[in-house]
C-alpha positions in Angstrom: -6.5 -16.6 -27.9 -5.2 -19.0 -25.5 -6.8 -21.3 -22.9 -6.1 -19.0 -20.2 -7.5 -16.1 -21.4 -10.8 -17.8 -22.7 -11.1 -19.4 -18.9 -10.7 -15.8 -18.0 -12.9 -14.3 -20.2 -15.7 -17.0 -19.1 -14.7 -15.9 -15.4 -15.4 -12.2 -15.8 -18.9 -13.5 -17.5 -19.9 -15.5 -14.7 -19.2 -13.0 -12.6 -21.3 -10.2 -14.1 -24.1 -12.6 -14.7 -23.8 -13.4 -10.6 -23.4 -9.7 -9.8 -26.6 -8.5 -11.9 -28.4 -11.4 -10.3 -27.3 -10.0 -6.7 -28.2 -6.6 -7.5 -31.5 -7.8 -8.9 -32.3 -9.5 -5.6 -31.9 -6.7 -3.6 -33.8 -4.3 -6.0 -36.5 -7.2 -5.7 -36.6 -6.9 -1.8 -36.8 -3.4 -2.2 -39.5 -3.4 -4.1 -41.4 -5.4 -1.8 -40.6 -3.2 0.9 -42.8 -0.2 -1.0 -45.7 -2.7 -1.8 -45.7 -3.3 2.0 -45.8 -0.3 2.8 -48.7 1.0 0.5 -50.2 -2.2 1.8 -50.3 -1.1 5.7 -51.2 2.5 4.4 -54.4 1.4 2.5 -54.6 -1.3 5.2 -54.9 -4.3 3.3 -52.8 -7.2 3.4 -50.1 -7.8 1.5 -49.5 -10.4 -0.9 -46.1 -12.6 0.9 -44.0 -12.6 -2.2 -41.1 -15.2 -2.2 -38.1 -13.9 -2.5 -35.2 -16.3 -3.5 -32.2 -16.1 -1.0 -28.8 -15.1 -3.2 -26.1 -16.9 -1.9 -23.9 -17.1 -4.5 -20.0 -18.3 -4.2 -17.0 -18.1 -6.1 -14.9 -20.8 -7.8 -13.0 -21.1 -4.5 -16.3 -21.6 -2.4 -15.9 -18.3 -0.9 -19.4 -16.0 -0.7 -19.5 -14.1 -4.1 -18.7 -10.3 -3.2 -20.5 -8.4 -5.6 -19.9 -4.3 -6.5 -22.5 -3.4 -4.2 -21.5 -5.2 -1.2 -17.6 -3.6 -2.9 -19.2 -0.1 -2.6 -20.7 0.0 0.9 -17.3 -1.5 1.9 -15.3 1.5 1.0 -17.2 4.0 1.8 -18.8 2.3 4.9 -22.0 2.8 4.5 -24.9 2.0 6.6 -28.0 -0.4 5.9 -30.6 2.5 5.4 -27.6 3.6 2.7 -27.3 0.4 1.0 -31.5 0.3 0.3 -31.0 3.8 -0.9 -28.7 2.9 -3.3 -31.3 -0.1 -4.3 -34.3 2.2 -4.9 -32.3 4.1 -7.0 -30.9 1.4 -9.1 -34.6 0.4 -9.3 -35.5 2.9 -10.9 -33.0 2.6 -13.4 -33.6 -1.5 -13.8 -37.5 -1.9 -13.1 -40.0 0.4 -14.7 -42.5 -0.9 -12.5 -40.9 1.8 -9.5 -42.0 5.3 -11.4 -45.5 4.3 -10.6 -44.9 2.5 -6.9 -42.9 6.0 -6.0 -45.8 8.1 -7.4 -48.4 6.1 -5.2 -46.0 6.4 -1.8 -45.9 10.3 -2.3 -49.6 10.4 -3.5 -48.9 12.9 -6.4 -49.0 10.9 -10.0 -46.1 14.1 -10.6 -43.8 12.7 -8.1 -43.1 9.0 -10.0 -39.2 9.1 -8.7 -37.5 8.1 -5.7 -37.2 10.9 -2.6 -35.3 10.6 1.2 -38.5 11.4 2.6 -39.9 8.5 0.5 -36.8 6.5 1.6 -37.7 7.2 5.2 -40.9 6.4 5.4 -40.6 3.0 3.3 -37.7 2.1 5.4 -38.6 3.0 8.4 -36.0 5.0 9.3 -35.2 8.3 11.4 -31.4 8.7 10.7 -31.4 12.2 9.1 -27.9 12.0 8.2 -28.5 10.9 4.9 -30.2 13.9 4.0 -26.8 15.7 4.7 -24.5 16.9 2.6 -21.3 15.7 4.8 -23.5 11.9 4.9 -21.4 9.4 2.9 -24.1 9.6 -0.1 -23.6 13.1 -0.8 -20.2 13.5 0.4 -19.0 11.3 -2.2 -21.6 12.1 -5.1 -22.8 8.3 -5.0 -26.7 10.2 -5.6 -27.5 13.0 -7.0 -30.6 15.6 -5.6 -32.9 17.0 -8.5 -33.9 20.4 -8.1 -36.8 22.1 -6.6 -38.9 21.4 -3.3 -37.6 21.1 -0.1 -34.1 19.1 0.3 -36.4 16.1 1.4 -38.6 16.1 -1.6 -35.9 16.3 -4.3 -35.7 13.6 -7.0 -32.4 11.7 -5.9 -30.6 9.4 -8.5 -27.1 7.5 -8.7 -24.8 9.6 -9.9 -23.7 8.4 -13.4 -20.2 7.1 -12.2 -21.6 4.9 -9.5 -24.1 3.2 -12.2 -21.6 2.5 -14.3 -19.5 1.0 -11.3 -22.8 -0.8 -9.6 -23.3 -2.2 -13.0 -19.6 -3.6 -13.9 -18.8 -0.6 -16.7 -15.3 0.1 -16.7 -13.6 3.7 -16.7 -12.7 6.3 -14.6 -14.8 9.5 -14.4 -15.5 11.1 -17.7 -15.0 14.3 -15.8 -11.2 13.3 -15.2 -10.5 11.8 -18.4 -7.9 14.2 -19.9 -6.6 14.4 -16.8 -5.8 11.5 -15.3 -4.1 8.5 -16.9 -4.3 4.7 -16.0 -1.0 3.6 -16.3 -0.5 -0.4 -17.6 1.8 -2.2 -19.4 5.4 -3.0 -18.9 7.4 0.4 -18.7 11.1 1.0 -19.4 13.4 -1.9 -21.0 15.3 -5.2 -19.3 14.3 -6.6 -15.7 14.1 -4.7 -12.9 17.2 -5.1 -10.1 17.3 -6.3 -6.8 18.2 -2.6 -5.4 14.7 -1.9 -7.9 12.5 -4.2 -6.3 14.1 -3.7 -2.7 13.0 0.7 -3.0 9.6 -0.9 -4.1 9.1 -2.6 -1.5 10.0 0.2 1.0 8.0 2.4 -0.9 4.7 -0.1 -0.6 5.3 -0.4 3.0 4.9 3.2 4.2 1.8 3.4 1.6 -0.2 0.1 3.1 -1.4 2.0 6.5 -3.1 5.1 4.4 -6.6 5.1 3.6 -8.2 6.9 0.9 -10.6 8.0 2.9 -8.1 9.0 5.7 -6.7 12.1 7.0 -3.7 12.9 5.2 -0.8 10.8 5.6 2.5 11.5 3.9 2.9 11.9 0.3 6.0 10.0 -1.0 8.3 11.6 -3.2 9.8 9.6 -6.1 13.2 12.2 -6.8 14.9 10.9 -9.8 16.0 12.7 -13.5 14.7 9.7 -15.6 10.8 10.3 -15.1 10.0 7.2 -16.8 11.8 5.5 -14.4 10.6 7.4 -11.5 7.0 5.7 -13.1 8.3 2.3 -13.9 8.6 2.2 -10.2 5.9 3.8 -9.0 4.3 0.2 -11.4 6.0 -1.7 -9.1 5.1 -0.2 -6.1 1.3 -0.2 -6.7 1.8 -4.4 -8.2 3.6 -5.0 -4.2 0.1 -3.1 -3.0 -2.1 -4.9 -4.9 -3.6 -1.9 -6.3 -3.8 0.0 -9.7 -1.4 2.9 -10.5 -3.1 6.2 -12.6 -1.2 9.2 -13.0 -1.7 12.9 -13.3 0.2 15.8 -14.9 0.2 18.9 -12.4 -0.5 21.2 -15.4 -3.3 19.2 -16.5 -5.3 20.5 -13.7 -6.9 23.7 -13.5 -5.6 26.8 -11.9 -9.1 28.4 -10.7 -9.2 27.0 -6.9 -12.9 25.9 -6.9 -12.6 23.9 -10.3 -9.2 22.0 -8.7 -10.9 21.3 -5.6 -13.5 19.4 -7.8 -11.1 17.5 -9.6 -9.1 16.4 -6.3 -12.4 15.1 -4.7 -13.4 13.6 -7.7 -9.9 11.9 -7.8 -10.3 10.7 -4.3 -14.1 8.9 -5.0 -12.4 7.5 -8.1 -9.2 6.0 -5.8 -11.3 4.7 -3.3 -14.1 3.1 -6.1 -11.2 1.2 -8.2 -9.0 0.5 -5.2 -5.7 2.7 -7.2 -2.7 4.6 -6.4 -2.3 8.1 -7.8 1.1 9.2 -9.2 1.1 13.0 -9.5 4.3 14.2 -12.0 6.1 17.1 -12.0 7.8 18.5 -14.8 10.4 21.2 -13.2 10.0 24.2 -16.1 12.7 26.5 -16.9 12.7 29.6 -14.3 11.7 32.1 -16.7 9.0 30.0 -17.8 4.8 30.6 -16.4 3.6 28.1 -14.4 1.7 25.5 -16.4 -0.4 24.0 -13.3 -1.0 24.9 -10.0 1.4 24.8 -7.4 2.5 21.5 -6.7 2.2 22.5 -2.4 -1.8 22.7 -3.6 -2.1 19.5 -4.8 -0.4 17.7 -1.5 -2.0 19.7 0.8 -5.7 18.9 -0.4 -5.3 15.3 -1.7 -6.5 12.7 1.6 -5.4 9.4 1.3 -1.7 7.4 0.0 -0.2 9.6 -2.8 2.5 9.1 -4.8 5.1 12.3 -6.5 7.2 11.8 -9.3 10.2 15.0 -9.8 13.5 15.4 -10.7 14.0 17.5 -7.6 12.7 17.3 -4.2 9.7 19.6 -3.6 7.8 20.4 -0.5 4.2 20.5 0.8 3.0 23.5 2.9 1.0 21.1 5.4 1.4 17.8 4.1 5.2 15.7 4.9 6.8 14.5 2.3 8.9 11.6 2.5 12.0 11.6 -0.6 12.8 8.3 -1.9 15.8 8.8 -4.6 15.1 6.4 -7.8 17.9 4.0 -8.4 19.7 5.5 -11.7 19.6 2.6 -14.0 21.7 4.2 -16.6 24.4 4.3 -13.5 24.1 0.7 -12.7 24.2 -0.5 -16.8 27.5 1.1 -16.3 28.2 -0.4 -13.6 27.7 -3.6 -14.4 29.2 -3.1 -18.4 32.6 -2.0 -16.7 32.6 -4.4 -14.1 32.2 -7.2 -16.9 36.1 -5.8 -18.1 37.4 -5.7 -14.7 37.4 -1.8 -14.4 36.5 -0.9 -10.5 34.2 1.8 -9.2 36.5 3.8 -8.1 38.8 3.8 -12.1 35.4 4.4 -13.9 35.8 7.3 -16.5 32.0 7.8 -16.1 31.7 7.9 -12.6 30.5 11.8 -12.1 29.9 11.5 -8.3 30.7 14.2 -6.4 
């Protein structure tokens, strides 16, 4: 291991220890905001508890943004949201909550976090959060327990969004199998100029779309060398900034409800790890059954910048798709191998252009 990579490795380090010690603050402030409350309820006064002010910075001086400040960002949530994210992560991290959630609802049964107890404690009358199409249950970041009414349900970070609050990589285990980070160098030699100049293009019309967006159109990478078609889809996603994963259409279920599942879960996961999603089509022979579901379901239900890899162009019921033809690097070897003996374009014996 070189220098570089043990700086880098002591980096990441410093960072998690900075992010756990943000995301123990809040769940601190939190937790003084229930002891307050049971305080004014029982109407004694509460003890003033210090509470250290974070204000933590990276190694360029800039304020330290840690995964929660990260996850509110995305998915633009509110305050009232972000201190219901803490009260659940408390309960994972502090085993002194179970007993201050128990003593807010007044039933020894109830020692887990609720919205009415988030209300309450928080002072809060934005009902919204209690709906399904709010951003907390919209996008699975808690979970409602059974039983009771909606309000009185145990709610809990969903198991993906603990793992992300807390710095564990991977995608959801529910996609794995599915969908594919793709890393590493792909396909041999450097890329060319005409390469990096389609990437580009490419990375432009994806910048405006948002994850989170209506749909915007899905660009089509036509080419017959798949690999290819994915080496630059790699470049398109380094030029964005963002990570590349990719899906085989007949990976996904046929049954409707289960592939609407895996397409929202897809779009939580893009929006959480900040990636680009390459869908790729493998054309099968005519007489062949499908192996997937259409490829038209797939671009009409994913939201957000969307990437599709085929051999032929294909089309979206709803969704436009824009075709961007994959320079043929095979062609331009050849190219360049019978330019080196003087041979022109126009005398090649392997120039099949119609």
């Amino acid at each position: 291991m070189n220098t570089a990579d043990i700086d880098a490795r002591q980096q990441t380090l410093d960072w998690q220890r900075a992010n756990h010690t943000i995301l123990a603050a809040g769940v601190a402030e939190v937790r003084a905001d229930i002891e307050h409350f049971l305080a004014r309820q029982s109407n004694a006064a509460a003890e003033p508890q210090a509470l250290a002010s974070v204000g933590l910075v990276d190694a360029s001086g800039e304020p330290l943004v840690s995964t929660l400040d990260s996850l509110c960002r995305h998915f633009e949530l509110t305050p009232l949201e972000r201190k219901i994210i803490l009260l659940c992560l408390g309960v994972e991290t502090d085993s002194r909550f179970a007993a201050l959630c128990a003593r807010v609802h007044g039933d020894d049964e109830m020692a887990y976090p609720t919205l009415c107890l988030a209300l309450r404690v928080f002072e809060a009358d934005d009902w919204t959060v209690c709906s399904p199409h709010g951003s907390l249950r919209k996008w699975e970041i808690i979970e409602l327990g059974q039983g009771r009414a909606r309000i009185f349900q145990p709610i809990a970070l969903s198991e993906r969004i603990l793992d992300y609050l807390l710095d564990n990589s991977g995608i959801d285990r529910r996609l794995q199998g599915m969908v594919q980070p793709v890393t590493g160098m792909l396909g041999n030699g450097d890329a060319s100029a005409e390469e990096y100049a389609v990437a580009r293009e490419v990375a432009g019309q994806l910048a405006g779309a948002s994850s989170a967006a209506p749909m915007s159109p899905a660009i089509q990478l036509c080419g017959n060398d798949l690999l290819q078609n994915r080496r630059l889809a790699q470049m398109t996603a380094a030029a964005l900034g963002c990570g590349l994963h990719a899906l085989a259409l007949e990976c996904l279920p046929h049954d409707p409800t289960l592939l609407e599942r895996a397409l929202h879960l897809w779009e939580r996961e893009a929006i959480l790890g900040q990636s680009l999603l390459l869908v790729e089509h493998a054309e099968a022979e005519r007489s062949a059954p499908p192996s997937g579901p259409p490829l038209s379901w797939v671009l009409d239900r994913l939201r957000g910048p969307l990437l599709v890899s085929s051999r032929s162009p294909q089309r979206g019921k709803l969704r436009r798709v824009v075709t961007v033809n994959v320079p043929d690097r095979q062609r331009q070897h050849a190219a360049t191998s019978w330019a080196a003996f003087g041979v022109v374009s126009e005398n090649r014996p392997d120039d099949h252009r119609a």
